[in-house]
Each structure stands twice: as structure tokens, then as C-alpha cells.
N, C-alpha and C positions, 0 to 999 in steps of 0.2 A: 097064555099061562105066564105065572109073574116068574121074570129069572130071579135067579141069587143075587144081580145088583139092583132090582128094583127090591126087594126084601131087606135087604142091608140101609136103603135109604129111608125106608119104611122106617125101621127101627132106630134111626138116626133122630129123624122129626120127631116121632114119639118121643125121646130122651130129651130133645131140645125142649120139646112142648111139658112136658114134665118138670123140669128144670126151672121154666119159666113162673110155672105154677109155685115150686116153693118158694123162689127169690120174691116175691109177689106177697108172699104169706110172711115170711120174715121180716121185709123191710115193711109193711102194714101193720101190723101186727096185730090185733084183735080189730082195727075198723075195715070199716069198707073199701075194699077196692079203687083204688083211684081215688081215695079219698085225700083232702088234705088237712096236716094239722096245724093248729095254732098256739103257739105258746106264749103269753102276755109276756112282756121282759119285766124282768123284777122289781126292777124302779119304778116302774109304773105304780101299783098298789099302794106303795106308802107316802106316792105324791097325790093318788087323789084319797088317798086318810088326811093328809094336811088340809086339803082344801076342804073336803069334810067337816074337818074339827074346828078349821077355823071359821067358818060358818056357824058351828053349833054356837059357840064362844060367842060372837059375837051377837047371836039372836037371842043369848040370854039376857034374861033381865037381871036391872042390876039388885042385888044386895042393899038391904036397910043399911048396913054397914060398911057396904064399900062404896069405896071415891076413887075417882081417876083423876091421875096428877096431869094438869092441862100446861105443864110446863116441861112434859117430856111423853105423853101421847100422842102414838098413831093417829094418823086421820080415821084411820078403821076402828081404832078404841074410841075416839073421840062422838061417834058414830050411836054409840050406846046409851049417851046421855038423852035425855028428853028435849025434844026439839031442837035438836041439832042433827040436820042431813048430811047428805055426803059433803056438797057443795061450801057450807057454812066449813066442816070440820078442815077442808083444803084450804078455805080461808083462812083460818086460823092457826093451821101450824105454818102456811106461808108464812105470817105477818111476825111469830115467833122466829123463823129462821131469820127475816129482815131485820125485826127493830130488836131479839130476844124474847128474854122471858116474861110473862104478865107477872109474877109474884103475887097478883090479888084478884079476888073479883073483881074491881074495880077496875084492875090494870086490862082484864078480859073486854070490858065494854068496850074498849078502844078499835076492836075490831067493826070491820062495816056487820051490819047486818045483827048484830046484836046489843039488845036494848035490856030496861028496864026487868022487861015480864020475865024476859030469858035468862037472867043473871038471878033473878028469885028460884026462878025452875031449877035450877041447875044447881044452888046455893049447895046443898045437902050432900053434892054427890059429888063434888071436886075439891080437887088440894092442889097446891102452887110448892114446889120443891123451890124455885129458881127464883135468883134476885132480880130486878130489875137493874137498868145499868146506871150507873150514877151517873146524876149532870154534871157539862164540864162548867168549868170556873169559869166567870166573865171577868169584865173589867172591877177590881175594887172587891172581888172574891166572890161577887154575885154570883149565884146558880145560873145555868142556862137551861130551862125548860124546852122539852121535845113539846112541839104544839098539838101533834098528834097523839103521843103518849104520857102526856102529866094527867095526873087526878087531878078534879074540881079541888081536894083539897088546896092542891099544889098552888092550882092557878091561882084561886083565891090571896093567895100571899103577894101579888102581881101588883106591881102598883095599879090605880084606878080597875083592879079588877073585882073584887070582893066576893064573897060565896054567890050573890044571886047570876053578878056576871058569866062566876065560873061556872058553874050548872049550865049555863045557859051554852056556854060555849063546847060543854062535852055534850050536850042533848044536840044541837047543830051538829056536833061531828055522826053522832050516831044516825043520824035521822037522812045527812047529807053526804056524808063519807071523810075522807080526811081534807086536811087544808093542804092545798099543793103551796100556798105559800104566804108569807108572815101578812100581805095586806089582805087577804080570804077573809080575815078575823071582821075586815067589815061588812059582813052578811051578818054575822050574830046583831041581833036587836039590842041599842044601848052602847055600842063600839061604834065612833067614826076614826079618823086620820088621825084624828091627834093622840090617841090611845095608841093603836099602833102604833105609832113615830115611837111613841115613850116605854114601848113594850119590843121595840127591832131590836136591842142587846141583850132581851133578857129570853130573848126565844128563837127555837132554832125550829126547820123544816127538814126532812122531817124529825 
């Protein structure tokens, strides 16, 4: 027969065992049992909305009417244009932070890897904000030509160089990449030594 202190223990565990059961049910609260919960931290959501949106943005096509200023786009704007990959778009805002701004289509060919067909493609859908940097002075006031960044216009004004030389020497840059330095010029077809010799003050590398 149970005494009065096994009864009194009896009723103790029961109270603890009940007790347990509400703290159980409070700190749960409608889930399961040993469950656990998760709650996103709130930064989270509106950082992948950004990545989202900038995805969406940039997988749109462009606009009849819009142009991207290739004198102050992302490589990721850059991106949007027609035949231009990621790869090309890194080249090119490099060679703007190096040499500046292109100011023109033209000033754009300067880059490797872009020619001809791709400067038509693109014609319709860029704009130039930025100047190009001006040549410095040489001897007698003469301009000093970047050899990597003059237009065929430019060259052309060169002594012994003329428009056909000068074409010929930006299709060699585009075709073969830039001149690392002022005697390169005699790989263009129609330049030997003595053309350089008479072109070392009036052009600079790069």
C-alpha cells in the first residue's frame, strides 16, 4: 500500500510533467513539437530583388530609341549592345580608364577586337558624352599624335602618311592590336625606317 510520501511524489511528477507540457506549447507555438523555426533576415529579400532586377534590365532589348553612352557605361550596360560580350565590354571600359574617352565611333575602333562590321552594328545605339584628350604640343607647335588613339583622319595629316597609309595603319591596329612602339609602324605595308625616322616627333606610344 502506497504511504502519504509516495502519494505526495506522485503528485509532484504529475505537476512537473504538466508544467512541461505547457512551456512546450507556449514557446512552440502552433508548430510541431521540437520543431524549428526560420526566419530570413530582412536584408536578404531586397538584395536578391537587386540581382533580379538587374538581370531583368539587362536581358532587355534595347529600344529603337535608346543609346548607351560608351564614354561612361558599365561593362554590364555595355553588355546590351549587339555583339558585344562580356569579354569585349571589360576591354573597353579598361582602355577608357587607360587612354580616356573614345568621343566617336571612330575613337571606339581603337579598341582590340573591334572592327569595321561592329562599329556599323552598334552605329544606331551609342553616344560619346566625353572628349577625347588633346595632343600635346611638339617641337614648332606641332601636334603629337597617340599612335594607338588618332583617327585615320588624324594620321592622314602626317607627313608621308596620306588617307590610304592612314587606313591602313588603323585596320593593322585593329586586325593586330596596338603598337607597343613608334618602329611597329614598319609592319604596316608601304612604311619603312625612313617614314618612322620622320614621324619619331610627331607620335607618341602609347
Amino acid at each position: 500500500m502506497a504511504t502519504s510520501d509516495d502519494r505526495r511524489a506522485a503528485v509532484l511528477l504529475l505537476g512537473l510533467a504538466l508544467a512541461g507540457v505547457v512551456v512546450r506549447f507556449l514557446v512552440a507555438g502552433s508548430g510541431p513539437a521540437g520543431g524549428v523555426g526560420y526566419r530570413a533576415a530582412s536584408a536578404e529579400r531586397p538584395e536578391r530583388d537587386s540581382v533580379e532586377a538587374r538581370a531583368s534590365r539587362l536581358a532587355r532589348p534595347l529600344a529603337p530609341d535608346e543609346r548607351i553612352d560608351i564614354d561612361r557605361a558599365t561593362a554590364e550596360e555595355l553588355t546590351r549592345l549587339p555583339r558585344i560580350g562580356p569579354a569585349l565590354a571589360s576591354r573597353i571600359v579598361a582602355d577608357r580608364g587607360m587612354r580616356g574617352p573614345f568621343g566617336s565611333l571612330e575613337g571606339l575602333g581603337r579598341v582590340s577586337g573591334v572592327g569595321p562590321v561592329l562599329l556599323e552594328t552598334v552605329r544606331r545605339h551609342v553616344s560619346f558624352s566625353g572628349r577625347t584628350r588633346q595632343p600635346r604640343e611638339g617641337s614648332a607647335g606641332r601636334a603629337i599624335l597617340s599612335l594607338n588613339g588618332a583617327t585615320a583622319e588624324e594620321l592622314a595629316q602626317l607627313p608621308g602618311i596620306g588617307p590610304v597609309r592612314a587606313e591602313a595603319i588603323v585596320a593593322d591596329r585593329r586586325r593586330r592590336g596596338p603598337f607597343r612602339r613608334i618602329e611597329d609602324l614598319e609592319r604596316v605595308p608601304g612604311i619603312g625606317s625612313q617614314t618612322v625616322e620622320r614621324l619619331r616627333e610627331r607620335l607618341r606610344v602609347p
